[in-house]
LOZA-787228 format. One record per residue (C-alpha): z, y, x; residue number from 1. Coordinates in pm, whole numbers, padded with zeros to 5 digits. Layout:
BEGIN
@pz->Z	py->Y	px->X	k->NUM
...
! end
This chain:
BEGIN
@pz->00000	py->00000	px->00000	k->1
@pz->-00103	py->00356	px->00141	k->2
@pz->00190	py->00582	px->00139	k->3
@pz->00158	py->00873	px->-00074	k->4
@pz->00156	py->01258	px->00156	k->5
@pz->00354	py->01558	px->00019	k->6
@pz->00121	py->01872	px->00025	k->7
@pz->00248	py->02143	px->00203	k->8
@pz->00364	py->02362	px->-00125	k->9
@pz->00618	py->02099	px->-00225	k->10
@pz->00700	py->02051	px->00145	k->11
@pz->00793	py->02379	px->00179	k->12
@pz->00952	py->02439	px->-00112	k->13
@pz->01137	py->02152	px->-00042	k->14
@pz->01237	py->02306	px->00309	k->15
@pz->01348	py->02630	px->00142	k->16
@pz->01595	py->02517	px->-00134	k->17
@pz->01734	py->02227	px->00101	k->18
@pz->01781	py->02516	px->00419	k->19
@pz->01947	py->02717	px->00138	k->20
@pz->02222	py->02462	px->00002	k->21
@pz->02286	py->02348	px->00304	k->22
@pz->02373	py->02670	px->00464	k->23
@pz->02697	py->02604	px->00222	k->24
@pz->02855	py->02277	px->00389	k->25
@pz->02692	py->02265	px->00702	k->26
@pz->02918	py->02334	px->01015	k->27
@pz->02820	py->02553	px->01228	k->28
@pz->02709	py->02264	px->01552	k->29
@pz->02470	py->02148	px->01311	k->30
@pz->02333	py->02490	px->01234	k->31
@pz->02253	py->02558	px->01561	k->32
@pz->02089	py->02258	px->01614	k->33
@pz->01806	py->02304	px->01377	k->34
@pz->01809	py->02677	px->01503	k->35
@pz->01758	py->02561	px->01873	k->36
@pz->01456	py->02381	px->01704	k->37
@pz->01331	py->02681	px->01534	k->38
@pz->01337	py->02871	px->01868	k->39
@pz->01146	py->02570	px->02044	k->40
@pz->00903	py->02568	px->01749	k->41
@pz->00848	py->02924	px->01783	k->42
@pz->00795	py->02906	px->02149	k->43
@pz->00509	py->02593	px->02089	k->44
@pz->00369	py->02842	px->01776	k->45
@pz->00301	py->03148	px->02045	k->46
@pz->00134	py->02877	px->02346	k->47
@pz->-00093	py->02791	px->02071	k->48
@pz->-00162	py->03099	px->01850	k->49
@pz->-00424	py->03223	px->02181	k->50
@pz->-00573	py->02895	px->02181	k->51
@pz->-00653	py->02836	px->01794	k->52
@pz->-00799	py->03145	px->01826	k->53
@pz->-01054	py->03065	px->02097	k->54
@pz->-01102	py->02728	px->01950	k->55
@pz->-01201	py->02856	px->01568	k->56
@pz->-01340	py->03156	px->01640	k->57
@pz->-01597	py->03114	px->01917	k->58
@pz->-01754	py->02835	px->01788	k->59
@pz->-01788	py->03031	px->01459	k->60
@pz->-01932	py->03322	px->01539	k->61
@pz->-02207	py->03093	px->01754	k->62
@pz->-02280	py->02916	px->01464	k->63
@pz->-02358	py->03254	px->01275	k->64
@pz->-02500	py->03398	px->01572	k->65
@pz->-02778	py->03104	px->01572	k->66
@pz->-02933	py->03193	px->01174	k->67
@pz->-02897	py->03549	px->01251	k->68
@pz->-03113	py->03644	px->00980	k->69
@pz->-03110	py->03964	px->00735	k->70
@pz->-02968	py->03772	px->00472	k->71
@pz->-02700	py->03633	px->00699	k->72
@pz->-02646	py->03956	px->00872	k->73
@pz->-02586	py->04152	px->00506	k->74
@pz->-02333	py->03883	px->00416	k->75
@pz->-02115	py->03857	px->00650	k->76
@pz->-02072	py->04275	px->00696	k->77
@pz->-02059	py->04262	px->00285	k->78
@pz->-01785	py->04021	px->00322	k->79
@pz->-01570	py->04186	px->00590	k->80
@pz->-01607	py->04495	px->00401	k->81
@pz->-01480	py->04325	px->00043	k->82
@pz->-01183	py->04165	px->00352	k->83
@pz->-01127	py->04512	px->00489	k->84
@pz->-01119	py->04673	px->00134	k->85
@pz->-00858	py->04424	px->00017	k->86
@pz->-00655	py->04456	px->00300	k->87
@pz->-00635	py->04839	px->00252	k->88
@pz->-00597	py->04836	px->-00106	k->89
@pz->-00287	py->04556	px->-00055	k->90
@pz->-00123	py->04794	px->00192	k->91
@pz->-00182	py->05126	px->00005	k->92
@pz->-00024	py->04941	px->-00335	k->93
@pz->00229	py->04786	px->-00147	k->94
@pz->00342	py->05101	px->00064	k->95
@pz->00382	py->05273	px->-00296	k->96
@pz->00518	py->04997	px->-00503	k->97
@pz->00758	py->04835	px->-00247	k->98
@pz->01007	py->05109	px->-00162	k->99
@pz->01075	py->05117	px->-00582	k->100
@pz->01142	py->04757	px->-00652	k->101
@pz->01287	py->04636	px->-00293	k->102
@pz->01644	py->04659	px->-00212	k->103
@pz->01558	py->04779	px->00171	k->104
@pz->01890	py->04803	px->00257	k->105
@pz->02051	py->04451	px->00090	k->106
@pz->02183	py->04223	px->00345	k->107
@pz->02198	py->04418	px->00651	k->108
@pz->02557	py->04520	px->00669	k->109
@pz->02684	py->04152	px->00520	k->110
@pz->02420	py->03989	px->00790	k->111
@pz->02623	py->04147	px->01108	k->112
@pz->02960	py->04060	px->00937	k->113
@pz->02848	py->03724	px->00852	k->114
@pz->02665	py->03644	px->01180	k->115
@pz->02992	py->03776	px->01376	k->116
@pz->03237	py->03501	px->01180	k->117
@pz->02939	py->03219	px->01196	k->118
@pz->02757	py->03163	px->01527	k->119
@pz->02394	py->03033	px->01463	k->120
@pz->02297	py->03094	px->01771	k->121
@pz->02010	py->02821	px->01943	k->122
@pz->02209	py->02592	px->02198	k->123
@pz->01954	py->02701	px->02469	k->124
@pz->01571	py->02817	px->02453	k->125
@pz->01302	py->02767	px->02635	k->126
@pz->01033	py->03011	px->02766	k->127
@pz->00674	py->02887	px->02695	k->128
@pz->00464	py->03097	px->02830	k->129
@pz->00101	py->03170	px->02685	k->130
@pz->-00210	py->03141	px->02873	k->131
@pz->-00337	py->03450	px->02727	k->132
@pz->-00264	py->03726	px->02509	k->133
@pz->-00417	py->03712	px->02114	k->134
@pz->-00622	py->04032	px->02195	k->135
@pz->-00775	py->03849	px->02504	k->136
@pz->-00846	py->03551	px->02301	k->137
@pz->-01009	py->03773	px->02057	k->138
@pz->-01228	py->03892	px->02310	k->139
@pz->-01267	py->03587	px->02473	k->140
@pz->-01372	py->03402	px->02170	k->141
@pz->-01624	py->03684	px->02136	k->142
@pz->-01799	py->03626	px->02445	k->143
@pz->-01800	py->03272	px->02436	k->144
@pz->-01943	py->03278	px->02051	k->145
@pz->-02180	py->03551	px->02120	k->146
@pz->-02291	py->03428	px->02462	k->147
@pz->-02335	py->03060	px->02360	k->148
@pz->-02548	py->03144	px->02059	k->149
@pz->-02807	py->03299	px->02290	k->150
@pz->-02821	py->02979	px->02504	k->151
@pz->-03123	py->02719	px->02432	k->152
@pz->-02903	py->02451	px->02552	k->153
@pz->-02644	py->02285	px->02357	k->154
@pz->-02409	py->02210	px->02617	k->155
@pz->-02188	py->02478	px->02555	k->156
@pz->-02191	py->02429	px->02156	k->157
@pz->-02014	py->02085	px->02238	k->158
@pz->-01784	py->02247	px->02473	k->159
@pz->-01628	py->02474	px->02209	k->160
@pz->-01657	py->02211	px->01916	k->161
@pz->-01479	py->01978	px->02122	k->162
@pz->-01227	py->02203	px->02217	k->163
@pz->-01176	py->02287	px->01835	k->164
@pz->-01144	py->01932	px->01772	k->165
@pz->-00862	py->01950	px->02021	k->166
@pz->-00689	py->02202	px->01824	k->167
@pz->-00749	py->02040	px->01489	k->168
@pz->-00560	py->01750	px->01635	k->169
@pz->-00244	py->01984	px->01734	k->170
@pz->-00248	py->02178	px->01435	k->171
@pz->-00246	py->01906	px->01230	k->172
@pz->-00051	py->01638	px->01365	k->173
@pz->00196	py->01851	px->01535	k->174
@pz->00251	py->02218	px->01385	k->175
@pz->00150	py->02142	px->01025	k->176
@pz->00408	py->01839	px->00974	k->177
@pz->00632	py->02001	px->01177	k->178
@pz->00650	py->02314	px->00956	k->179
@pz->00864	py->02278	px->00672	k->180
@pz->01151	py->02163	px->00909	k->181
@pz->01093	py->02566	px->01069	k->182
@pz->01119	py->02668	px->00715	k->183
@pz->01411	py->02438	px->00694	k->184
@pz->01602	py->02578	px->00963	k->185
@pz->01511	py->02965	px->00919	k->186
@pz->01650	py->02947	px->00575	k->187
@pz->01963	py->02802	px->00705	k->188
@pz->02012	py->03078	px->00904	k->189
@pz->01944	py->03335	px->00629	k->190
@pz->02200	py->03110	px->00440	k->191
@pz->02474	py->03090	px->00656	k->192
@pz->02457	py->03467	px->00752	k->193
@pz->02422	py->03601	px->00363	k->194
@pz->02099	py->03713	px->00365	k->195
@pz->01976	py->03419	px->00066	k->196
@pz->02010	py->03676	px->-00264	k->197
@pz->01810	py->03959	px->-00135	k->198
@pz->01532	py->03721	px->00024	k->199
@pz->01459	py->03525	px->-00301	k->200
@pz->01472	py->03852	px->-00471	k->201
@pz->01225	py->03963	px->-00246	k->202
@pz->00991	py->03645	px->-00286	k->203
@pz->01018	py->03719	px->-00686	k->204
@pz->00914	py->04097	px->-00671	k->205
@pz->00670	py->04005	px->-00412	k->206
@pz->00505	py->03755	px->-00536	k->207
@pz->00454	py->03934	px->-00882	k->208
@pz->00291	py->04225	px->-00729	k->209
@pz->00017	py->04005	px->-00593	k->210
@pz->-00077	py->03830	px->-00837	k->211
@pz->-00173	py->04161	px->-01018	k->212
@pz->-00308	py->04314	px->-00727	k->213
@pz->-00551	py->03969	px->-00709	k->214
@pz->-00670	py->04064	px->-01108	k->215
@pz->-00728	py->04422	px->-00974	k->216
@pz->-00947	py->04329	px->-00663	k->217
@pz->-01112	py->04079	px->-00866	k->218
@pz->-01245	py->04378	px->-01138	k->219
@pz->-01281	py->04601	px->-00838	k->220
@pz->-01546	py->04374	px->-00657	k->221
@pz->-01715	py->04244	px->-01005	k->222
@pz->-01752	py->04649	px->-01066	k->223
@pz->-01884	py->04710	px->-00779	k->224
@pz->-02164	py->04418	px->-00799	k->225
@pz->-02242	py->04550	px->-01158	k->226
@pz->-02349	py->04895	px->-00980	k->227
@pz->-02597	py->04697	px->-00767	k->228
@pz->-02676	py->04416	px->-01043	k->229
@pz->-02645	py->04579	px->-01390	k->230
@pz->-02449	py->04251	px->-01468	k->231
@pz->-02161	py->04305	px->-01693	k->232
@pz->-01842	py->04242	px->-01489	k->233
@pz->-01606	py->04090	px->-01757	k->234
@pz->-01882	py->03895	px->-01883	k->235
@pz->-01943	py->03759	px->-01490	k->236
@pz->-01549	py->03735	px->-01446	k->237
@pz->-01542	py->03494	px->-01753	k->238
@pz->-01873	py->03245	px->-01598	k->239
@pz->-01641	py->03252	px->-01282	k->240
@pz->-01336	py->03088	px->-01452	k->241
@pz->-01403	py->02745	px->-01397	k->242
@pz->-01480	py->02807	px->-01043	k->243
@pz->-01120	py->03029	px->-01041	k->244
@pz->-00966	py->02716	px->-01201	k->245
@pz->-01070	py->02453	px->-00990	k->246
@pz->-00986	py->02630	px->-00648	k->247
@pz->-00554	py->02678	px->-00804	k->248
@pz->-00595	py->02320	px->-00821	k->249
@pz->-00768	py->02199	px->-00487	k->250
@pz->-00598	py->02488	px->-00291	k->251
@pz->-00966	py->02439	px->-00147	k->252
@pz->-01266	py->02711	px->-00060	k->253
@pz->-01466	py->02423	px->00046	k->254
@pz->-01354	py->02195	px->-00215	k->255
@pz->-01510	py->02400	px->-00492	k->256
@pz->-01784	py->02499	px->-00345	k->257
@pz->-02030	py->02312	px->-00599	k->258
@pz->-01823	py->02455	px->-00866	k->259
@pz->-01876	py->02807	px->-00733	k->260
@pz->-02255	py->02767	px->-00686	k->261
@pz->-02264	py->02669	px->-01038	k->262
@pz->-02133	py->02933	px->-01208	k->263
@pz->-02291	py->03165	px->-00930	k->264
@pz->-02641	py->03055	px->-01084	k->265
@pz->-02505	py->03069	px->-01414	k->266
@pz->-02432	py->03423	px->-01400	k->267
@pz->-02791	py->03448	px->-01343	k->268
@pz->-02841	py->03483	px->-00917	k->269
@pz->-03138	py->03323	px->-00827	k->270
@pz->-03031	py->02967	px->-00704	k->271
@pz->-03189	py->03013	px->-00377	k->272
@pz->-02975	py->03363	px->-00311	k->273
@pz->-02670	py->03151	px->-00446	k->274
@pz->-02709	py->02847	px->-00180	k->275
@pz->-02687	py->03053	px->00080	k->276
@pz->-02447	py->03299	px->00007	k->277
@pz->-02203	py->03069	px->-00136	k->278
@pz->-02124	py->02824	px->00106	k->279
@pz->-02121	py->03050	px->00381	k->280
@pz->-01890	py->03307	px->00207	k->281
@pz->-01686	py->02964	px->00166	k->282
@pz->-01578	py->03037	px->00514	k->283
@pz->-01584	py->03385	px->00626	k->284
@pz->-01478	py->03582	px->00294	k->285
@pz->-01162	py->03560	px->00232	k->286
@pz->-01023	py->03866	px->00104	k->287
@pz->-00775	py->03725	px->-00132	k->288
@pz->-00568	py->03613	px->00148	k->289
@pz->-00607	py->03896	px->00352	k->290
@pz->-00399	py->04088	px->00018	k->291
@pz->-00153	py->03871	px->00033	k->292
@pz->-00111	py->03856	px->00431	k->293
@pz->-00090	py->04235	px->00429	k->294
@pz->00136	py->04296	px->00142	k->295
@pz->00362	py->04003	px->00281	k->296
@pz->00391	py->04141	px->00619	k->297
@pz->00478	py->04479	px->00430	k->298
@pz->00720	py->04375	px->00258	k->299
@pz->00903	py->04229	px->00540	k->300
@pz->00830	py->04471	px->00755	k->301
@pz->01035	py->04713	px->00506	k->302
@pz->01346	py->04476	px->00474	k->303
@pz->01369	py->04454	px->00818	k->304
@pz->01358	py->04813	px->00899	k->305
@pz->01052	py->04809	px->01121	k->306
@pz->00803	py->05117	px->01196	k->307
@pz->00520	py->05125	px->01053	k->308
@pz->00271	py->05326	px->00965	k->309
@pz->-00080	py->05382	px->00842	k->310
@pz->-00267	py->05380	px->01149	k->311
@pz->-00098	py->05066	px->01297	k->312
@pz->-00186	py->04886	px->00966	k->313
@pz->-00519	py->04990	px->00957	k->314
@pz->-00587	py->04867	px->01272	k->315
@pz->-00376	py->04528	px->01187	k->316
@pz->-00638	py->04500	px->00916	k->317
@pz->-00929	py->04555	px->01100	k->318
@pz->-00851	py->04273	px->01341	k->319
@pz->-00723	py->04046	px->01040	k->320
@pz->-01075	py->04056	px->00869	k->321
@pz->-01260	py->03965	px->01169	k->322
@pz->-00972	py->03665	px->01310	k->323
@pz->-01000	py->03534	px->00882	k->324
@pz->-01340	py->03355	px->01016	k->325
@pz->-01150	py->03146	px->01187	k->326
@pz->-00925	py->03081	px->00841	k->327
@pz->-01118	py->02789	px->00617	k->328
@pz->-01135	py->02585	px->00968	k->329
@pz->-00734	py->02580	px->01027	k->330
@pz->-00490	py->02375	px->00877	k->331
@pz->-00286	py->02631	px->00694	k->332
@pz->-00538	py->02828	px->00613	k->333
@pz->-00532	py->03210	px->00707	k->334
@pz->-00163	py->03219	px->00779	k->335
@pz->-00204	py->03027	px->01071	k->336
@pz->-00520	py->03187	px->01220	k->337
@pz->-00270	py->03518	px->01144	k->338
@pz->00028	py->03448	px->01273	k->339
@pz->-00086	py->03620	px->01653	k->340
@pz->-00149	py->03959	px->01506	k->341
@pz->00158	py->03970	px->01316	k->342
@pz->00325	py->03911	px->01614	k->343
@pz->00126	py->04111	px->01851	k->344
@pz->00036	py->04379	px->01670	k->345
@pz->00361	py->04417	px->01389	k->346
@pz->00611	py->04296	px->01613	k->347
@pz->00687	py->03997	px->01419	k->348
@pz->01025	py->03760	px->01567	k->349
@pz->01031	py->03419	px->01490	k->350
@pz->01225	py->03458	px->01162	k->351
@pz->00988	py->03720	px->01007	k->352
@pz->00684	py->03468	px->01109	k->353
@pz->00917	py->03199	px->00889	k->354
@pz->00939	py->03444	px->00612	k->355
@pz->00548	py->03505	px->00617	k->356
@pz->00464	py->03150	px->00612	k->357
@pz->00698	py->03047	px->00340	k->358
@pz->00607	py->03362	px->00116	k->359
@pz->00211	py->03321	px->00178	k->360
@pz->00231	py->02937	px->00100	k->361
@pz->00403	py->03055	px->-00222	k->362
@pz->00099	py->03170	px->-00374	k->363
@pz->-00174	py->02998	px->-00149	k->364
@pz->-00377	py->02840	px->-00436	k->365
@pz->-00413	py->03196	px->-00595	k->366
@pz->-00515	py->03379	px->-00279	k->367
@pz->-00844	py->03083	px->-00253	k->368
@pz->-00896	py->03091	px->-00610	k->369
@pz->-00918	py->03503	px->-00533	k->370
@pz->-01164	py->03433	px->-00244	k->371
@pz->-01410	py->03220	px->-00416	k->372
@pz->-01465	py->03381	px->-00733	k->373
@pz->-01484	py->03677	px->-00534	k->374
@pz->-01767	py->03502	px->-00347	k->375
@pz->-01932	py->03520	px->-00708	k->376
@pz->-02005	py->03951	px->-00676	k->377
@pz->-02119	py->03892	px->-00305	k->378
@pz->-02366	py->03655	px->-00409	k->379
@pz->-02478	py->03920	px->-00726	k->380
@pz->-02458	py->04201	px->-00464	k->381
@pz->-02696	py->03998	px->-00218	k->382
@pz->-02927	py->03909	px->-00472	k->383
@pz->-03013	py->04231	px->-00613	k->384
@pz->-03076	py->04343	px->-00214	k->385
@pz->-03327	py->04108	px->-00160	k->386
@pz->-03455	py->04057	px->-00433	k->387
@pz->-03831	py->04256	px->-00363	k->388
@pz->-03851	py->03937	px->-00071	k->389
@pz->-03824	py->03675	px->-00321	k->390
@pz->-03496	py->03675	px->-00419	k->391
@pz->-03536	py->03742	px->-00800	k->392
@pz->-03330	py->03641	px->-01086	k->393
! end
């Protein structure tokens, strides 16, 4: 008999409520043995953050810079401007609605007092040092893609999809099922030192605010194909359902990709157009997630007291849109391909990279359903574009 996997969601939900309660029996040499392994997870998270980078990254932008066509050129800068929009929507609703409904000051005074009486401390750490930083991955991954999809030789394409490959195979059988006990142990902490009422108050407030702001963008980008296409946008919101649907339950871009070309054609692109656009958007549009990653990091960013301000975020955004190609080809999703610009560029410690994961994972099946009916006004948008070379409904 096979043995039957918990997903990730229950996982970490699992990790959360369980790091919670037992933050209320637990003594204290137990604590800080699951916080010594938070530390050592966090030290394995930061060797590999530069590395998943180079590994997912390159090899996609060779495999884009290969078709370089028109068509393929105008979708992916339509798609990192829907990502960049999304990201800068998130952040100006967030930077507005946050300070209103988030108690910024809970837990901070009770944390010290609590932390003083309860020693959570790690046992020891150790220092793993990364090979690189994330911005010279970034740049790295840039030349390699860029440079390899100008070679006639495949040599180098084998290189980097081997060395992906190599990364799937750490991602998945080491960080991914290693995960939820990180959760595990970072809510422990938050439970022992009194931080566990204003945190799940947080997640509650947060997580609300998303889910509107994922309606919003989805109106936005559907109104903004109807000023290319002429198509009604509520009328093209309601083919996309289906496709909407089936992505909350696969948790999947990929997965429902024949459900989005479907309804893609059904709102009337021309099938051709639709092909195309829809299975590549699959993997480099992914604005959904990029609201959630920014108004997550937000939010903690404002609990914890850190600076921010518009100019670092915009610049946090800008990076996020173009690292999200690497997203749909990570375990995890765009969390993990994020997690080195929220901690190079925010400032992010271990704990707030906890918080992230466990907050984004929250509502991970609504930021893909987000993405791929989004994919839907791309494909209208694309359509209407080329449609004097061909491309007519």
């Amino acid at each position: 008999m096979s043995k039957r996997r918990i997903s990730l969601l229950p996982s970490i939900i699992l990790a959360i409520a369980s790091g919670i309660g037992c933050g209320f029996f637990f003594p204290e040499w137990i604590t800080r043995i699951f916080t010594t392994f938070t530390s050592l997870f966090a030290a394995l998270l930061d060797f590999v953050i530069p590395l998943l980078i180079v590994g997912y990254v390159a090899p996609a932008i060779a495999e884009i810079g290969r078709g370089a066509a028109k068509m393929l050129v105008a979708t992916a800068l339509l798609a990192y401007l829907f990502t960049l929009g999304s990201g800068m929507l998130s952040y100006g609703v967030s930077a507005v609605t946050f300070p209103a409904i988030l108690d910024t000051g809970a837990g901070s005074s009770s944390t010290a007092a609590s932390a003083a009486a309860y020693n959570a401390a790690p046992y020891f750490t150790i220092a793993i040092e990364p090979v690189m930083t994330v911005m010279a991955a970034l740049v790295l991954a840039f030349i390699l893609g860029l440079g390899t999809s100008r070679l006639s030789g495949d040599t180098m394409r084998h290189w980097l999809s081997d060395f992906r490959d190599i990364i799937t195979l750490v991602i998945r059988g080491v960080i991914i099922p290693l995960l939820p006990l990180f959760i595990f142990g970072t809510f422990l902490k938050i439970s022992v030192t009194g931080e566990v009422a204003p945190v799940l108050a947080t997640f509650v407030k947060v997580i609300a605010v998303i889910f509107v702001m994922h309606i919003a963008l989805l109106l936005l980008q559907y109104t903004i194909a109807w000023l290319f296409s002429g198509r009604n946008p509520l009328r093209s919101l309601a083919t996309m359902l289906p496709a909407y649907f089936t992505a909350l339950g696969t948790q999947s871009s990929a997965a429902t990709i024949p459900v989005t070309l479907g309804r893609t054609i059904a709102m009337g692109v021309n099938k051709d157009v639709a092909g195309f656009v829809i299975p590549l958007c699959a993997t480099i549009h992914l604005s959904g997630s990029t609201l959630k990653i920014v108004a997550c990091a937000t939010a903690i960013m404002m609990l914890g007291g850190m600076e921010y301000d518009f100019a670092m975020m915009a610049g946090f955004i800008a990076m996020l849109g173009i690292t999200m190609i690497a997203a749909p080809g990570v375990p995890g999703g765009a969390i993990m391909a994020s997690l080195g610009l929220l901690s190079s560029m925010l400032g992010f410690s271990e704990a707030d990279i906890a918080m992230m994961i466990a907050l984004y994972i929250a509502m991970d099946s609504f930021g893909t359903a987000c993405n791929i009916t989004g994919d839907g006004a791309i494909a209208q948008i694309i359509d209407r574009i080329f449609s004097a070379k061909g491309a007519k409904s």
